[in-house]
KOLGUDREN-299404 format. One record per residue (C-alpha): x, y, z. Coordinates in Angstrom, 1 decimal, padded with zeros to 4 digits. Layout:
// residues N
ATOM   east  north     up
ATOM      X      Y      Z
...
//
This chain:
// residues 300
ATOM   east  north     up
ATOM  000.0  000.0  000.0
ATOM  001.7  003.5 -000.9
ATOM  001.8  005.8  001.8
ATOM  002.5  009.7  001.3
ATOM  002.5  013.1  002.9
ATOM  003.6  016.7  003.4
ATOM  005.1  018.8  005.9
ATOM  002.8  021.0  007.7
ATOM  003.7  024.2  010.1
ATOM  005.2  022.0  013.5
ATOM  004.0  018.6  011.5
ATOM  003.1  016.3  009.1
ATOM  000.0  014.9  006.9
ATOM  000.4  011.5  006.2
ATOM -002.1  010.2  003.6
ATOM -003.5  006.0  002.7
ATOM -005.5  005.4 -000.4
ATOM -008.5  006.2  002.0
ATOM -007.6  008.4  004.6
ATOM -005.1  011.3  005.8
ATOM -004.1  012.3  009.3
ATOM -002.4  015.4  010.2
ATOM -000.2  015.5  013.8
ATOM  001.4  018.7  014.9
ATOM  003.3  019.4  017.8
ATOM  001.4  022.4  019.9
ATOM  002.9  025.7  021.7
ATOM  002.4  023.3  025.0
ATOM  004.4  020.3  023.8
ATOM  001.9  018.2  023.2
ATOM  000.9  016.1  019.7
ATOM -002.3  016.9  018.5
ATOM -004.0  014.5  015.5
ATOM -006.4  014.7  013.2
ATOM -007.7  012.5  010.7
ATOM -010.6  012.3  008.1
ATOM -011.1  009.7  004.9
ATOM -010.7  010.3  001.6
ATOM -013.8  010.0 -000.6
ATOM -012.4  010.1 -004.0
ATOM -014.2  011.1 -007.1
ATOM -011.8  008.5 -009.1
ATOM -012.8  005.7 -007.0
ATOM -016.8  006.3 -008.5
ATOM -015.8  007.0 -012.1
ATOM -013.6  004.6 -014.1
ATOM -012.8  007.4 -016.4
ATOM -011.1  009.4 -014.0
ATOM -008.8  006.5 -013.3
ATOM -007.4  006.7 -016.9
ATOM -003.7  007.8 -017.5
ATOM -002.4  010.9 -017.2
ATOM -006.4  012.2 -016.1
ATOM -005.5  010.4 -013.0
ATOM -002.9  012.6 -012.2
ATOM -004.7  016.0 -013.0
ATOM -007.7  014.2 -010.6
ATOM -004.5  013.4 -008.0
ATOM -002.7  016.5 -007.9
ATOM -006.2  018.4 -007.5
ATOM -007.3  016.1 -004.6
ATOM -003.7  016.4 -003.2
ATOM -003.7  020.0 -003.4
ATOM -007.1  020.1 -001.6
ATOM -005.8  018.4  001.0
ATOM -002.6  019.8  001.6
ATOM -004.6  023.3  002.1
ATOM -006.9  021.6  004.9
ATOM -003.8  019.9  006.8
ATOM -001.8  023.4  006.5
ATOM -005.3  025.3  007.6
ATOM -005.5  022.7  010.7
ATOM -001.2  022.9  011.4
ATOM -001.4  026.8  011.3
ATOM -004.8  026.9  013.8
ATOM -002.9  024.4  016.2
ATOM  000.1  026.6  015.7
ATOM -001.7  029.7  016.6
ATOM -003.2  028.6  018.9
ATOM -003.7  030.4  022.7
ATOM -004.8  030.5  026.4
ATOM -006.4  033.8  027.2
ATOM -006.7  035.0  030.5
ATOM -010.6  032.7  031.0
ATOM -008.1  029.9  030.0
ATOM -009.7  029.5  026.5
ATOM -008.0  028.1  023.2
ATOM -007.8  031.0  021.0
ATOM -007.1  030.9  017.2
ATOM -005.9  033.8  015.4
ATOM -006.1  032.7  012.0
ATOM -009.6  032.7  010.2
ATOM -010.6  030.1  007.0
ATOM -010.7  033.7  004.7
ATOM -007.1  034.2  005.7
ATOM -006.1  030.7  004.8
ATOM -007.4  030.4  001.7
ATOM -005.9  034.3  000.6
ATOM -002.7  032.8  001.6
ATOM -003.1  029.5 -000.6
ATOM -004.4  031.5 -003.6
ATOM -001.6  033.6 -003.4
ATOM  001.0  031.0 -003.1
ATOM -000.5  029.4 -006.3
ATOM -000.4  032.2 -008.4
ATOM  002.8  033.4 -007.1
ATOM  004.0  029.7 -008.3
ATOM  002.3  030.0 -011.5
ATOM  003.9  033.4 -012.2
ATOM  007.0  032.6 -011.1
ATOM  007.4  029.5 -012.3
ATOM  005.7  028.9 -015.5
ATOM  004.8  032.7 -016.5
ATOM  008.0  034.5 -015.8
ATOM  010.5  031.8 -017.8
ATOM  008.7  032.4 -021.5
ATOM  008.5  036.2 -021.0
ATOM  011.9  036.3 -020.3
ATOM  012.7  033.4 -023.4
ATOM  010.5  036.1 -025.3
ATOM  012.8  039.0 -024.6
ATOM  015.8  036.9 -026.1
ATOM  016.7  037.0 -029.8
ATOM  016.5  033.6 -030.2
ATOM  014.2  032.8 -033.5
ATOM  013.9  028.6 -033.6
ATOM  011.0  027.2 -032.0
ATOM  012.5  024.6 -030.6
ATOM  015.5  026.4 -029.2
ATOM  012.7  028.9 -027.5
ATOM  011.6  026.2 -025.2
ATOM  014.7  024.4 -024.8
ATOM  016.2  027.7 -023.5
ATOM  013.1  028.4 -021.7
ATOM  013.0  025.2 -019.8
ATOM  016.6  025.6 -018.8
ATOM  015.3  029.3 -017.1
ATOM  012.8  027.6 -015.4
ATOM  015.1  025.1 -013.9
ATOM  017.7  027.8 -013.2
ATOM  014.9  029.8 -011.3
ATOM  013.5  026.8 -009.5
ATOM  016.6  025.5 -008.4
ATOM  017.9  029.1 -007.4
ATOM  014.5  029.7 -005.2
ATOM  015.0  026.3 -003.4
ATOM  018.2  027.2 -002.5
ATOM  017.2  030.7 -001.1
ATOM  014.4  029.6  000.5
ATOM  016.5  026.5  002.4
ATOM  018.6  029.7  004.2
ATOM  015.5  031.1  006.3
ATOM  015.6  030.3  009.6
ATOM  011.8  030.1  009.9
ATOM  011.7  027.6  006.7
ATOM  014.2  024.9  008.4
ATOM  012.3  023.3  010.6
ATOM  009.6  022.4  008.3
ATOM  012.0  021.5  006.2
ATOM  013.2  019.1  009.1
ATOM  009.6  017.4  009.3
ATOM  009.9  016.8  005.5
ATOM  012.7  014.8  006.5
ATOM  010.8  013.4  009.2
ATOM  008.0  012.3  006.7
ATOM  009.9  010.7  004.5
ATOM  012.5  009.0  007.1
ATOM  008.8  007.0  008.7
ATOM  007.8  006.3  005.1
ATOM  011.0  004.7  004.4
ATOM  010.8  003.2  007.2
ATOM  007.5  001.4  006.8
ATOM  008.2  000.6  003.6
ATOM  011.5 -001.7  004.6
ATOM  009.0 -003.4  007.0
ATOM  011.1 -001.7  010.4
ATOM  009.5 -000.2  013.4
ATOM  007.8  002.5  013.6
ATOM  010.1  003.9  016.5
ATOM  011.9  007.5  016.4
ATOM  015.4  005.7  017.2
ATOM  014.7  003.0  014.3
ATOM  013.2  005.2  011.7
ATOM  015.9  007.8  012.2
ATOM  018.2  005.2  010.6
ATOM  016.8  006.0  007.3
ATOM  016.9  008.3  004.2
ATOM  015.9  011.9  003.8
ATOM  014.9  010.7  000.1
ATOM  012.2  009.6 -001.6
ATOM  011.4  008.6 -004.9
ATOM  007.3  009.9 -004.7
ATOM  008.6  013.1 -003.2
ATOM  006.7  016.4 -004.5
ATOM  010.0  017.9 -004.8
ATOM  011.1  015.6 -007.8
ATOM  007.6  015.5 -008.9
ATOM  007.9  019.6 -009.3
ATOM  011.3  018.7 -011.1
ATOM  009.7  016.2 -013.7
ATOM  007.1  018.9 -014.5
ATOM  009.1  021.2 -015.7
ATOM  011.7  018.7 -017.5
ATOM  008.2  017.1 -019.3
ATOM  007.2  021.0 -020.2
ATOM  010.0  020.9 -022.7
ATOM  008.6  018.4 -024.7
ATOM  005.0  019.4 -024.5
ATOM  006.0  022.7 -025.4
ATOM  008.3  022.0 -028.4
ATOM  004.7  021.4 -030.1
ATOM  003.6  024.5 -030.1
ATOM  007.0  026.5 -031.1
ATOM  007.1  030.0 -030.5
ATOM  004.0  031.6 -029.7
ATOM  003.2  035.6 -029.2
ATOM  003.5  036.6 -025.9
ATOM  000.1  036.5 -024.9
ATOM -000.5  033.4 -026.2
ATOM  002.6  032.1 -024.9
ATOM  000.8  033.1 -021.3
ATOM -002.7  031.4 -022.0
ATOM -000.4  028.4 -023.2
ATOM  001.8  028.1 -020.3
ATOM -000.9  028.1 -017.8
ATOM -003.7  025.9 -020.2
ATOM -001.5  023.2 -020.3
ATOM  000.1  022.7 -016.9
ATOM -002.8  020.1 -016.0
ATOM -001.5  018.0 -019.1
ATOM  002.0  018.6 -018.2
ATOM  001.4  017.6 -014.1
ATOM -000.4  014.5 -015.6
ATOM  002.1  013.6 -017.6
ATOM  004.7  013.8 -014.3
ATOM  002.5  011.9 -012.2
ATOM  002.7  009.0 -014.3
ATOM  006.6  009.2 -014.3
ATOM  006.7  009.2 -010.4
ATOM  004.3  006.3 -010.2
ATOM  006.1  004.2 -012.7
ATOM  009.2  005.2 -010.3
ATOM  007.6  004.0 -007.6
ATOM  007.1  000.5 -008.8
ATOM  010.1  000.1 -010.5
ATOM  013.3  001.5 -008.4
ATOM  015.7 -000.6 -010.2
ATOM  018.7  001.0 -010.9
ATOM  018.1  002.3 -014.4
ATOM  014.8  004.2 -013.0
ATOM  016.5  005.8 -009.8
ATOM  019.9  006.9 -012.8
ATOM  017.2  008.2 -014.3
ATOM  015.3  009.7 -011.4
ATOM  018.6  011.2 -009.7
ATOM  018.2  014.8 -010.0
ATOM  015.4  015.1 -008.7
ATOM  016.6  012.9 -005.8
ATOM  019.8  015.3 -005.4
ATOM  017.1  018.5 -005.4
ATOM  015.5  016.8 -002.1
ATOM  018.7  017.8 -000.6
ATOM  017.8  021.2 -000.6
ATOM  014.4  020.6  001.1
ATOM  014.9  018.3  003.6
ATOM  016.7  018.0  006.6
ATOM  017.2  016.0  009.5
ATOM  014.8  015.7  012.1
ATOM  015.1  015.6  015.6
ATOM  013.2  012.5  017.6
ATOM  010.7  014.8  018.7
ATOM  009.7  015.4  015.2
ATOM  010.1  012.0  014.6
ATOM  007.4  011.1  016.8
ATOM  005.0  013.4  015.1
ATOM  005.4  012.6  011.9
ATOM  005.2  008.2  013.1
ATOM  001.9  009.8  015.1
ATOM  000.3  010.6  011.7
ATOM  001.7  007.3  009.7
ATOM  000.0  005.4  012.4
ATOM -003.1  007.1  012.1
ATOM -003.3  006.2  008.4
ATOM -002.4  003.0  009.1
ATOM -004.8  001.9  011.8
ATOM -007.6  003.4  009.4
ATOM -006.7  001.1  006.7
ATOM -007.1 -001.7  008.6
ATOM -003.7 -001.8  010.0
ATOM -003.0 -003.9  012.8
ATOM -000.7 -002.1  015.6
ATOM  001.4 -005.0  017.5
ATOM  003.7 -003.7  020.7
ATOM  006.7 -002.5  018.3
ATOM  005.1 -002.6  014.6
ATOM  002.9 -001.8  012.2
ATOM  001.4 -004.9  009.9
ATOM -001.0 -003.9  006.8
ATOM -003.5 -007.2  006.4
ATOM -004.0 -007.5  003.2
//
């Protein structure tokens, strides 16, 4: 059974094919969980299980939620006693969902957007050495924001329960313990990672691209943005295939984007560990999971 997740503000969302749990670690110390199943549309309709439509379906039910754990992470985060003693939450749904719609565009623009404007401004006249040069921009600018945003402070610890996340899932995966001191023992890396996945996007784009040639600029805009459901499709197939097959052709193959987790992961600390083994558990149990005194069994 594949098992995946995200880093959260002071946790991690761990998600089954039917369920996700979030744990986070509160202001008082303490892990807080919560969990909720997955009622996926592609489960009802055979046509959404098709290649490539699977991923658009994925990444949209991913994104989805991904903004509910980081809604439910940054209300635990917030969270206060007043002076009657009362749990207090400072940050309302309307300011969470500004905050996701902002980050989306701001990835868009940066991302997708900016690289063909700035392609567009070159004097560079074949088609097909428009979007090679323009996917090698978008690299550039992807890898250089990774590394800027891996020197904030603020930024490392979450980067640390990415590490955490994928350190349990390794872990599981080999069959271990689901203990901090035994699943410490294992890598920061992970084939399925979104990190990689982002990677593969924009390395697919080239290709998908190349058969349009050069548009106008405006065009080039609507066509950028039209097509990235096509293009995340396309990507999600790649990492699934990946994540059957890790022989050592497909992890040659898959190695940058291994090397870029370097950049967003780092190691954890047992505390955060624990949190992030909190939420695989979760999952776990709800798929029918058996918990035994040191390990987790899936029955089949």
């Amino acid at each position: 059974m594949n098992v995946g997740g995200q880093a959260v503000l002071e946790g991690v969302m761990m998600r089954s094919p039917g369920n996700w749990a979030v744990a986070v670690r509160t202001p008082q110390g303490e892990i807080e969980q919560v969990a909720r199943p997955i009622d996926s549309a592609m489960g009802r309709h055979w046509l959404l299980r098709l290649p490539v439509i699977r991923g658009v379906m994925a990444l949209g039910e991913s994104l989805a939620i991904g903004f509910r754990a980081l809604a439910i992470s940054a209300n635990y985060a917030a969270r206060e006693e007043g002076d009657d003693g009362e749990v207090e939450t400072e940050l309302s749904r309307g300011m969470l969902i500004f905050a996701f719609a902002i980050a989306i565009g701001f990835a868009v623009a940066l991302f997708k957007v900016t690289p063909g404007l700035i392609t567009e401004a070159l004097p560079i006249k074949s088609g097909g050495w428009f979007v090679v040069v323009e996917g090698l921009i978008r690299v550039t600018i992807f890898v250089a924001y990774l590394s800027l945003i891996s020197l904030l402070p603020d930024l490392r610890r979450v980067f640390q329960y990415h590490g955490a996340e994928h350190k349990a899932i390794n872990a599981y995966e080999a069959g271990e313990e689901l203990e901090p001191e035994t699943v410490q023992r294992y890598s920061l890396i992970h084939p399925r990672c979104g990190t990689a996945f982002l990677l593969w996007v924009m390395v697919i784009a080239v290709f998908v691209f190349a058969f349009f040639g050069r548009p106008t600029w405006y065009w080039l805009i609507v066509e950028r943005i039209a097509l990235l459901p096509v293009i995340a499709g396309l990507a999600y197939e790649v990492i699934r295939f990946a994540g059957k097959h890790q022989n050592r052709v497909v992890m040659t193959i898959l190695a940058p984007g291994l090397w870029l987790q370097r950049l967003t992961t780092r190691e954890p600390s047992l505390d955060q560990l624990e949190v992030s083994i909190r939420a695989l558990r979760e999952v776990l149990q709800r798929e029918g999971g058996a918990v035994g005194e040191n390990r987790i069994e899936v029955m089949a």
